[in-house]
C-alpha positions in Angstrom: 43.4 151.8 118.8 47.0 150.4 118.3 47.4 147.0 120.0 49.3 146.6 123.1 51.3 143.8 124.6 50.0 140.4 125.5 51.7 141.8 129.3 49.4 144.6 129.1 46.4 142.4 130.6 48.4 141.7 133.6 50.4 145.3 133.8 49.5 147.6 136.8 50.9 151.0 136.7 49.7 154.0 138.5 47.5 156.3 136.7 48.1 160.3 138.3 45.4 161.4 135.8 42.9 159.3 137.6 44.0 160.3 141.1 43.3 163.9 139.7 39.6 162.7 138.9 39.2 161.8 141.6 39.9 165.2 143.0 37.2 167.2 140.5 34.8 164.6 141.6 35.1 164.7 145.2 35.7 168.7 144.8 31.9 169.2 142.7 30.3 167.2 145.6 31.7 169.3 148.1 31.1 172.3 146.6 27.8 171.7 145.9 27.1 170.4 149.3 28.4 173.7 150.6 26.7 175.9 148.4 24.4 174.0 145.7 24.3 177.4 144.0 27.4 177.5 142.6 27.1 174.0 141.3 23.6 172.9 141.0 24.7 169.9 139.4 28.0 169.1 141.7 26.3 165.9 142.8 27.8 164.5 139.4 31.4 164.0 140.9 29.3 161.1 142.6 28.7 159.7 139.3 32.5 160.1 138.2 33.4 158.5 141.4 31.0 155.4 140.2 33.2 155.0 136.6 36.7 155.5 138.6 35.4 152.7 141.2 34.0 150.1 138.4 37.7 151.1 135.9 39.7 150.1 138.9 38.2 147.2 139.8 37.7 145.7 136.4 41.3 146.0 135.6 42.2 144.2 139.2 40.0 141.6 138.5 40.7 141.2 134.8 44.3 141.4 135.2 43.9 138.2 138.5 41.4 135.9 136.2 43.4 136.3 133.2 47.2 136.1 134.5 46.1 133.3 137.2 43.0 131.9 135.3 41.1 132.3 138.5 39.9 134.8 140.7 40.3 134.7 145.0 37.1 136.1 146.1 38.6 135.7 149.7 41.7 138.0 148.5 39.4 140.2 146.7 37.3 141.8 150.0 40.0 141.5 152.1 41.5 144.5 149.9 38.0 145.7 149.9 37.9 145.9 154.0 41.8 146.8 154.0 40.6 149.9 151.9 37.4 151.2 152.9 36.3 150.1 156.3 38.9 151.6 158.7 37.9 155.3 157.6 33.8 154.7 157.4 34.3 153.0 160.6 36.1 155.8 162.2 33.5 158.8 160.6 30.8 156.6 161.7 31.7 156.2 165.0 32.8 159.9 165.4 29.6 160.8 164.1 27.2 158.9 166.3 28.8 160.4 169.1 28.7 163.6 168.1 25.4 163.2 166.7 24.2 162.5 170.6 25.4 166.0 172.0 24.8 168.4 168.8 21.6 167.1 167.0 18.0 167.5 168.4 16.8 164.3 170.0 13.9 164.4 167.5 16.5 163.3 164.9 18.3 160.6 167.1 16.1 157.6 166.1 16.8 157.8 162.2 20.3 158.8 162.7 20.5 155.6 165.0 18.8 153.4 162.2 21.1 154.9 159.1 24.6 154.4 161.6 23.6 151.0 161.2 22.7 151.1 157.6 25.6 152.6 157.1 27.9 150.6 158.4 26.3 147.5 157.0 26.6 149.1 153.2 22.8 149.0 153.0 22.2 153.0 153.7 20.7 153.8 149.8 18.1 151.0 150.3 17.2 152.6 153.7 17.2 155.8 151.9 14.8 154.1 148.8 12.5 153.2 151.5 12.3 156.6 153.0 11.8 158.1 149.5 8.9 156.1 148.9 7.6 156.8 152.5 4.8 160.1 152.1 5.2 160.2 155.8 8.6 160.8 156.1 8.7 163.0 153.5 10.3 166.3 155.7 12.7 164.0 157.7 15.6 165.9 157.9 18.7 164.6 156.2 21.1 162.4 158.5 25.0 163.3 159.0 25.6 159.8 157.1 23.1 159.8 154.0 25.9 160.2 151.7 26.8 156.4 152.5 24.3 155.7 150.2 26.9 155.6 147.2 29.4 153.6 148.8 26.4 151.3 149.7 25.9 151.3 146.0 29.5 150.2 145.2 29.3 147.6 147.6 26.7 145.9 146.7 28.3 145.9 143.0 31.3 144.7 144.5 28.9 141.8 145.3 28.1 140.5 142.3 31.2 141.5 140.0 33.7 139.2 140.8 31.3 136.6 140.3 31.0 137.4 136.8 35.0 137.1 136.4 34.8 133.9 138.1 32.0 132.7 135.7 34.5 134.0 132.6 37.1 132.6 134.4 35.5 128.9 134.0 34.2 129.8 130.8 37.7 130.6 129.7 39.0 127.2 130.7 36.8 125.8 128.1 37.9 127.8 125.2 35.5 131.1 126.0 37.9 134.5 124.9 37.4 138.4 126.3 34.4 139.0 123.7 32.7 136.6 126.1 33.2 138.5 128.8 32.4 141.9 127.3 29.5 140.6 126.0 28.7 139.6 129.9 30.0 142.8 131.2 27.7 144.5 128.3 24.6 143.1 129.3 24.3 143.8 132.6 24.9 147.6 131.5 22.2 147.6 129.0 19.8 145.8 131.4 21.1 148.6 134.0 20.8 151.6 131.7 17.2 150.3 130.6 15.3 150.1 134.5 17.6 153.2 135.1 15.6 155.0 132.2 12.5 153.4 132.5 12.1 154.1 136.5 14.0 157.9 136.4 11.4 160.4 137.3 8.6 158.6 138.3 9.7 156.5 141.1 11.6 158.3 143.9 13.3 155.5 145.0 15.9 155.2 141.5 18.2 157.4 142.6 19.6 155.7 145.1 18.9 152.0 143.8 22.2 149.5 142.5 20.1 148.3 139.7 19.6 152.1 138.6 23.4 152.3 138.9 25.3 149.4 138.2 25.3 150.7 134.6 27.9 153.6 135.5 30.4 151.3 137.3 30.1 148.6 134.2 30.7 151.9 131.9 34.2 151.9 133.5 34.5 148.0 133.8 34.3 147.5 130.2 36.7 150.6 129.8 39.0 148.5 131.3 38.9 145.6 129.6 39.3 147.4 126.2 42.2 149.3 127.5 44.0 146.3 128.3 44.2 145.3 124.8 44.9 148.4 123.5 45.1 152.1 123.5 44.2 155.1 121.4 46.4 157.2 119.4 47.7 160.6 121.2 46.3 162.5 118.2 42.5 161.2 119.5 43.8 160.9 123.3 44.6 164.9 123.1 41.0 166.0 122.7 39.4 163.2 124.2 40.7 164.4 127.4 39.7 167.8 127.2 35.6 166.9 125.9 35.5 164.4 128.7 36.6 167.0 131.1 34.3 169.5 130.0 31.4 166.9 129.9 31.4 166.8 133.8 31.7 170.5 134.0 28.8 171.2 132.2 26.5 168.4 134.2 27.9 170.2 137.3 26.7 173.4 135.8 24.1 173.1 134.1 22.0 170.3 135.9 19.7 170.8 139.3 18.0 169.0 141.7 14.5 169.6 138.8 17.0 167.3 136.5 15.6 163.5 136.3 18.6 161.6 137.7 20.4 159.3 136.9 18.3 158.2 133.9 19.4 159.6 130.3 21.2 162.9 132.0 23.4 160.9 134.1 25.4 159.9 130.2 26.5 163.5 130.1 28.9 163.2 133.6 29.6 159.1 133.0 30.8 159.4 129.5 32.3 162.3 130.3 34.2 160.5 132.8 35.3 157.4 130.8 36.5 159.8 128.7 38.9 161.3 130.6 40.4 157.8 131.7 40.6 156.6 127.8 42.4 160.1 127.1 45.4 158.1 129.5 48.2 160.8 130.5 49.5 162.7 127.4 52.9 164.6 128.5 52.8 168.0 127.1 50.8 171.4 128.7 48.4 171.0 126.3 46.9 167.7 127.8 44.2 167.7 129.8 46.1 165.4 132.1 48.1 167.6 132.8 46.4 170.2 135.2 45.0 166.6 136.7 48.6 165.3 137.4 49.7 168.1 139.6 50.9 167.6 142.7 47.9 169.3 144.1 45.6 167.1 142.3 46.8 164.5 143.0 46.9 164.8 146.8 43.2 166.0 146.8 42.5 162.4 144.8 45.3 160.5 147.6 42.3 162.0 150.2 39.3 161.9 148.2 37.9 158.9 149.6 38.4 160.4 153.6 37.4 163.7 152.3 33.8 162.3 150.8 33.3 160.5 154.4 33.9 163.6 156.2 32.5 166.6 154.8 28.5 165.8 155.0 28.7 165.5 158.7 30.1 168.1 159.0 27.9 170.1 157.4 24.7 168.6 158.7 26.1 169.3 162.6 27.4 172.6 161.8 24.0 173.6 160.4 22.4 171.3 163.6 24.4 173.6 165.9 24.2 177.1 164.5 20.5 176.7 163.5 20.6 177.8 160.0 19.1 176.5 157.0 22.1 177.0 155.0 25.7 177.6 155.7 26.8 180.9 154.4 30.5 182.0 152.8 32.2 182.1 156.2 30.6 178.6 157.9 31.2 177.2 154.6 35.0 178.1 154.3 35.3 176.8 157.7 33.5 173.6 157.0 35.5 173.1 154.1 39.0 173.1 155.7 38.1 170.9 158.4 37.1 168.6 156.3 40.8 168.9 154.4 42.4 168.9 157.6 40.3 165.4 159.2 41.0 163.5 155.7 44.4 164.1 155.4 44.7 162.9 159.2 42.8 159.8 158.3 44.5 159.4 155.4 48.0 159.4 157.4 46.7 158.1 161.0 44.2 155.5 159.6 43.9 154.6 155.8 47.3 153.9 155.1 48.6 152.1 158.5 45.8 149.7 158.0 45.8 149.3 154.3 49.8 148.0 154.8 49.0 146.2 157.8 48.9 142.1 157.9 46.4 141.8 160.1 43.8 141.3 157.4 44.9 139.4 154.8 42.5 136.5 154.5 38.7 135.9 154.2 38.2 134.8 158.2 40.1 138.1 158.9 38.2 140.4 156.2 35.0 139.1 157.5 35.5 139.6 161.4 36.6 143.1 160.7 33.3 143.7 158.9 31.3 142.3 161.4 33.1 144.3 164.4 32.7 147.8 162.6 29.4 147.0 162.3 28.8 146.3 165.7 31.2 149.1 166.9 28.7 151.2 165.2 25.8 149.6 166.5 27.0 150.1 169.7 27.4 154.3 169.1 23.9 154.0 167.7 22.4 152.5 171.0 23.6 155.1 173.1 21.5 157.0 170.8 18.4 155.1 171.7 18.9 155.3 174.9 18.7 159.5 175.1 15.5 159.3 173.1 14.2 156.4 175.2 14.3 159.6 178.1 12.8 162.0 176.5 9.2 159.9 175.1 7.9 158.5 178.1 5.3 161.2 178.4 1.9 160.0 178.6 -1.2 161.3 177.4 -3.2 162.9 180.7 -7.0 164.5 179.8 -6.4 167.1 182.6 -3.1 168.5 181.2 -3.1 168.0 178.2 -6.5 169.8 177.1 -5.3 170.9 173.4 -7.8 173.6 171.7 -9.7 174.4 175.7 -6.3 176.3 176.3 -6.0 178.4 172.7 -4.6 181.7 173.6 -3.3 180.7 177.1 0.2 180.5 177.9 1.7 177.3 178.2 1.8 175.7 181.9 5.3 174.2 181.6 4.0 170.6 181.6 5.5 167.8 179.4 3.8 168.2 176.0 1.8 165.4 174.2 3.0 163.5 172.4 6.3 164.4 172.4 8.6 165.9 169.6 10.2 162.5 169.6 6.6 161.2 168.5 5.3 163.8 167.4 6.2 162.6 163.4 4.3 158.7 164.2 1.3 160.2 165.6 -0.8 159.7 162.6 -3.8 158.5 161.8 -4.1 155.0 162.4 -5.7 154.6 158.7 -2.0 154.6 157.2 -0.9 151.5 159.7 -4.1 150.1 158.0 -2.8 150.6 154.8 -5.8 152.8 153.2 -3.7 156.1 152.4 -3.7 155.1 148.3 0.0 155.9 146.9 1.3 158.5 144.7 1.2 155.5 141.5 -2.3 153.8 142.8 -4.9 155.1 139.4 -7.9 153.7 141.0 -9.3 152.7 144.4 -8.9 148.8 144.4 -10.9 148.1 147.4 -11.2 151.0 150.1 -11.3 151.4 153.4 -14.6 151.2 155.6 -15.0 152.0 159.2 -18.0 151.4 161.3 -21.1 149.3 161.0 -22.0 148.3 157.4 -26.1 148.9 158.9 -25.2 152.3 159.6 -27.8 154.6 159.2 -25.7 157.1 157.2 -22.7 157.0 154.5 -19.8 159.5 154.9 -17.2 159.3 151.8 -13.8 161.3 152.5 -11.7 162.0 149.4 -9.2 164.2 148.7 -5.1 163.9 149.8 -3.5 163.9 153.4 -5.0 167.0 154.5 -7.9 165.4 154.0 -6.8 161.7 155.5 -5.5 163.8 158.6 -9.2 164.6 159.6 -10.2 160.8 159.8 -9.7 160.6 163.9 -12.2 163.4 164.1 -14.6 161.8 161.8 -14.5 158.3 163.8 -14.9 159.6 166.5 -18.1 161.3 165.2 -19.1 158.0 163.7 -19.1 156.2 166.6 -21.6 159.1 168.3 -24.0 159.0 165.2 -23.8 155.5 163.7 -21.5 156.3 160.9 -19.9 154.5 158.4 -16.7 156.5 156.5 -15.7 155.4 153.3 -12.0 156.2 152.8 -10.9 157.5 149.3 -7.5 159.0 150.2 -4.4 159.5 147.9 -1.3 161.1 148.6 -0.2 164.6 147.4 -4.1 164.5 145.4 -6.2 167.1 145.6 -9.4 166.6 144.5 -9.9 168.0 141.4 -10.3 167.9 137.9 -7.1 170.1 137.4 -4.0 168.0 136.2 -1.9 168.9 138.7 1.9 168.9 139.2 3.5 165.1 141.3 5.9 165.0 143.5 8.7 165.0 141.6 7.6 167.4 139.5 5.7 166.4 136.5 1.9 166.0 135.4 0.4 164.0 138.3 -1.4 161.7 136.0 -2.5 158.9 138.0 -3.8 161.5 140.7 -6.4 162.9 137.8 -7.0 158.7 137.1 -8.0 158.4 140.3 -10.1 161.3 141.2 -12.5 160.0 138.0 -12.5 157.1 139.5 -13.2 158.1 142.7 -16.7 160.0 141.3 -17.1 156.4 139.2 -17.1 154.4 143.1 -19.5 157.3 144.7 -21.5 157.5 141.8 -22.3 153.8 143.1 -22.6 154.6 146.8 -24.4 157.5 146.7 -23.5 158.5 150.2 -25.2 160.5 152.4 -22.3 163.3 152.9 -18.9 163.6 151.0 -16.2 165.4 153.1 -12.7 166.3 151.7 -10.3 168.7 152.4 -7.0 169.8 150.1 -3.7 171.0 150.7 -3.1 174.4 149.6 0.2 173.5 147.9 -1.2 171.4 145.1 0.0 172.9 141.6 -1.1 172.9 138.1 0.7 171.1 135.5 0.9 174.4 134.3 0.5 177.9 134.6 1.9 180.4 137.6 1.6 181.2 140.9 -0.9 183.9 139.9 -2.7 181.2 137.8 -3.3 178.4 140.6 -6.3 179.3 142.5 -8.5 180.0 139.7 -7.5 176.6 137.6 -7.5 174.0 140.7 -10.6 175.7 141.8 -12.0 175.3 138.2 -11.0 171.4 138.4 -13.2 171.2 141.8 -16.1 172.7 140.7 -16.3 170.3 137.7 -15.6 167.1 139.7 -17.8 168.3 143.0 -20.7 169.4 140.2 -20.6 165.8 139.1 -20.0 164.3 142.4 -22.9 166.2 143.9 -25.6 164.7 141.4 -25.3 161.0 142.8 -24.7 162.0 146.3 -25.8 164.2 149.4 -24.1 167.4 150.5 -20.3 168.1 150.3 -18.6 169.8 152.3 -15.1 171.1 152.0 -12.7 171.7 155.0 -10.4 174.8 154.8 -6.8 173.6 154.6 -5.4 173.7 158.2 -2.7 176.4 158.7 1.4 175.8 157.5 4.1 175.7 160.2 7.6 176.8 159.7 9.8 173.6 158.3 11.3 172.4 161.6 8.6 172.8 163.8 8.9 169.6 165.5 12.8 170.1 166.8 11.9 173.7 167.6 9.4 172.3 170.0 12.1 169.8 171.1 14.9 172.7 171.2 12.5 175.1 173.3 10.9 172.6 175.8 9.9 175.0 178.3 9.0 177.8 176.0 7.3 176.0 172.9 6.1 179.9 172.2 9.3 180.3 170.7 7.6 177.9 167.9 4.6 180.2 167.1 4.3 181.7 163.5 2.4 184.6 162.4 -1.3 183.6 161.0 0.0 185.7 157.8 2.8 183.1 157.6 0.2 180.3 158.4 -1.7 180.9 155.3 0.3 182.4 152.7 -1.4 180.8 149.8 -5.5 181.1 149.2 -7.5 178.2 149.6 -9.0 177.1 146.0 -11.7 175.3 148.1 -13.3 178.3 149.0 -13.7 179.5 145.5 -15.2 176.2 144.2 -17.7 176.1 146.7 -18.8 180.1 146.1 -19.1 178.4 142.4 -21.8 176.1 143.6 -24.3 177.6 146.1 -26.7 175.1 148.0 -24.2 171.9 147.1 -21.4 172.6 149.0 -20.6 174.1 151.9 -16.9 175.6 153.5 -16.0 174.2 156.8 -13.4 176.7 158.4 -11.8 175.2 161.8 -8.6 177.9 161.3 -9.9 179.7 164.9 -9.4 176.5 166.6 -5.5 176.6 165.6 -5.1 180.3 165.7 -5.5 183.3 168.0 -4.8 186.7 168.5 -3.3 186.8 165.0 -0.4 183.8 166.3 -0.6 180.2 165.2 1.5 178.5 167.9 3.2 175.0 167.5 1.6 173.8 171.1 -1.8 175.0 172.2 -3.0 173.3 175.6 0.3 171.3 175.9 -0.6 169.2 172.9 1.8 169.1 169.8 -0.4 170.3 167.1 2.0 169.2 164.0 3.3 166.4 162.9 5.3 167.7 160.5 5.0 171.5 159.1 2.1 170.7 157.2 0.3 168.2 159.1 -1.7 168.2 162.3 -0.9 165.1 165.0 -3.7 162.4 165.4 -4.1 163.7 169.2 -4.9 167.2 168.0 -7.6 166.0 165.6 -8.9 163.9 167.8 -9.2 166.8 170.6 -11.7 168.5 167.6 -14.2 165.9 167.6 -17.1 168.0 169.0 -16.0 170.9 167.4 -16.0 169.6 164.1 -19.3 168.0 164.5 -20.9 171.6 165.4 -19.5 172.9 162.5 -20.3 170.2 160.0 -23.6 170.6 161.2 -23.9 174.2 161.0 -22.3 173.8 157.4 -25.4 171.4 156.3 -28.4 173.9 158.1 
């Protein structure tokens, strides 16, 4: 690296190569956003966007605290709101109003809650919550979830300039730049560390700063080298070219089954800094070259607009149309409008603001922020105020009769609970906080529900197919003088079988706990042990053709075990699988919910390993099937007796369980006879 100039700390000269980064990154995410097949891993360009974002604001802060010794923190976020908030404040607001006319009303509340996020730069921790939340796990995705990364850079923006003003003091006494790399340095490593550590088994990381930070400090400390120096063209020349081809491959080669950010996101973030350390080498050959074109470069000048833009546009087009994925023709439409709106906010918004004086200081940054936030707020009320309409239904006995009315046509009358609810009406045992998590190993200290003198012990186990048929069993409890015992865990089915987690690896605290769930009973020894499985638990490994036999293997060891130390078991049939969007087709078809009903074929596509594991033990367990009581004439419809039956597409609503009560107590008795 040859040194450069003692000027070259404070030296600000425009970078075209960078502007033309900024166009492949912004053009992978849109791509893949409009067709994720032809880039798998196109959601890298966010990553390059993260290393372009922490370069530039290094050098703008590196070249204020050590040309001025200080650094105006005032001065600094004014540029911040000059830059960024007059475009997100415009898509945001455009957004929330369209989002009133075009998206289903079942989709209005979480829109209404992530417009706020959004606007407050707190959207990715809104988004870790969700992630976490087994409930919300089929939420559909908002028009302004991709505000999660500029959420992100925010809340860097938060703490870097504190560091420059901590090595801006430290300076003043003496302190030189290795004191501030070795600053910069650490909160990478510390970064890259919890990124690694929490990559793949916590859902949230993806959309966490601290998983992050590491990828804009990658370009911070960039900066700071480059300021002292530069490397020679001879190394520059192919630098350019690997970096280049580093993000193309992550774009190609990577998938939404790649643990991200973690380890893989060094392939696109390197890849990146790369690029930038290359600097602009004149000659064809250069890979700055094809990135300092004029077309580039304008693609980069409207990068920013045209990241804010696009994912709206896709989520309302697919809102409008229907569809589940865009198509060539949708797509190429999609894709232009979202050229044509940024380079109109570019010209009509960014740049008028950016140059006006308006807001210049701190007082004036920090009114601006606080208006588009309540701008926003505002759009997101109206929001409210259309779903307020639309759940005011109240539960009536004599309308809403649920299973009496299987096979009738529906009567017209307002269903219950409606779509708009449809999602909360769970079982009240996960506002109690007894649905175990997907990292609990072992039942700490589970649920109970009815006397503790009761005359007999019901233990339920299994996951939330099993936790969904709770209301039911209370309500039987309170008839007979039950008390349930509440071993529940999410996405665990209960078997032996290592089974595949929700993000796609061995599910190894869901075999922990099912031993320790036979260690508890083994204590109990209750009187009847009840559980029910979904059917789309998967082996660790093996195929499709290979997952009956070796979950139902798992059940008949554990249930073999189980059924030494207690009385019967009996297994519930998984309930029947409703098409993905279930709840806004209800909500779409309000007087013709038939619109919603599947085939039974459809309903049950995958065999039941519960009904194998029992046939494997004959006088210990017994199969519970309740399908008839969701399904007729070969139909399974999403409304039967103008009751929403699901929650979700996998999971029936608290009111439709509880409408089985009798039922399932006839049949559980049967079962045991």
């Amino acid at each position: 690296m040859s040194s450069a100039p003692a000027s070259a700390a404070t030296e600000r000269r425009f970078r075209p190569e960078v502007q033309g980064l900024r166009a492949v990154a912004v053009l992978l995410v849109l791509v893949y956003h409009l067709d994720p097949s032809l880039l798998p891993g196109g959601y890298v360009g966010v990553d390059v966007f993260f290393v372009i974002s922490g370069f530039l604001i290094t050098s703008l802060l590196y070249r204020e605290a050590s040309g001025q010794g200080r650094v105006s923190v005032a001065r600094f976020y004014a540029r911040r709101v000059r830059r960024l908030l007059p475009a997100a404040t415009v898509v945001l607001v455009v957004t929330g109003a369209a989002s009133y006319f075009l998206l289903p009303v079942t989709r209005l509340t979480d829109t209404m809650w992530q417009l706020v996020a959004s606007a407050a730069y707190v959207e990715n921790l809104y988004l870790a919550r969700q992630s976490v939340d087994y409930l919300a796990s089929e939420v559909a995705p908002s028009p302004v979830q991709h505000f999660w990364s500029l959420s992100v850079e925010e809340q860097f923006y938060l703490v870097w300039p504190l560091l420059f003003i901590l090595w801006a003091a430290l300076r003043r006494r003496g302190a030189g730049t290795g004191t501030l790399v070795a600053l910069l340095g650490s909160l990478l490593a510390a970064s890259l560390l919890w990124s690694v550590a929490t990559t793949g088994g916590e859902p949230s990381a993806y959309f966490l700063p601290t998983t992050r930070a590491w990828e804009l400090a990658v370009g911070g400390l960039l900066a700071v080298g480059l300021a002292h120096g530069r490397l020679s063209e001879r190394v520059r020349l192919p630098l350019g070219w690997a970096g280049l081809a580093a993000i193309v491959a992550a774009a190609v080669f990577y998938d939404e089954a790649t643990p991200f950010p973690g380890w893989a996101a060094l392939l696109p973030v390197l890849g990146a800094a790369a690029v930038i350390a290359a600097e602009h080498v004149q000659g064809p050959l250069s890979a700055s070259a094809p990135l300092s074109t004029a077309p580039a470069r304008w693609v980069g000048d409207v990068s920013y607009s045209l990241y804010l833009w696009h994912w709206p546009l896709i989520v309302l087009a697919l809102a409008v149309t229907g569809r589940d994925e865009l198509g060539w023709a949708l797509a190429a439409a999609v894709g232009t409008a979202s050229l044509l709106l940024a380079w109109a906010t570019k010209v009509w918004v960014e740049d008028p603001v950016r140059d006006h004086r308006l807001v210049r200081g701190g007082r004036g940054a920090l009114a601006a922020a606080v208006s588009g936030v309540l701008v926003v707020a505002a759009v997101g009320a109206t929001l409210y105020v259309r779903v307020d309409r639309v759940e005011s239904v109240e539960f009536d006995p004599s309308v809403h009769v649920g299973p009496q009315a299987l096979g009738q046509a529906p009567t017209g009358d307002p269903v219950y609970p409606p779509p708009v609810r449809a999602e909360d009406d769970a079982p009240v045992l996960y506002d109690d906080d007894c649905q175990a998590s997907q990292t609990a190993a072992a039942p700490e200290d589970p649920c109970v529900y009815g006397p503790e003198d009761a005359d007999r012990t019901v233990a339920v186990v299994g996951d939330s197919h099993s936790a969904q048929w709770v209301p039911a069993l209370m309500g039987l409890g309170e008839e007979r003088g039950w008390r349930l015992v509440l071993y529940t865990k999410s996405s665990c089915a209960f078997t032996d079988t290592m089974t595949k987690g929700p993000e796609g690896g061995p599910y190894e605290s869901c075999q922990e706990w099912n031993r320790a769930v036979v260690e508890e009973l083994t204590e109990l020894r209750p009187d009847l042990v009840v559980t029910s499985s979904s059917t789309s638990a998967v082996p660790a490994q093996g195929g499709e053709e290979d997952r009956v036999p070796m979950l139902a293997e798992g059940m008949t060891r554990l249930w073999g075990e189980l059924g030494e130390v207690s009385g019967p078991i009996v297994a519930l049939r998984d309930t029947p699988r409703q098409r993905r969007d279930v709840v806004e087709c209800v909500a779409r078809n309000p007087e013709d919910p038939g619109e919603c009903t599947i085939p039974l074929s459809e309903a049950f596509k995958r065999d039941d390993p519960q009904e194998r594991a029992v046939d494997s033990l004959p006088g210990e367990t017994a199969l519970v099937d309740m399908s008839d009581l969701f399904c007729a004439g070969g139909e399974c419809p999403a409304v039967i007796g103008n009751v929403m039956v699901y929650r979700d597409s996998g999971h029936i609503t608290n009111t439709y369980v509880s409408l089985l009560t009798d039922h399932r107590g006839d049949r559980l008795d049967a079962a045991r006879s």
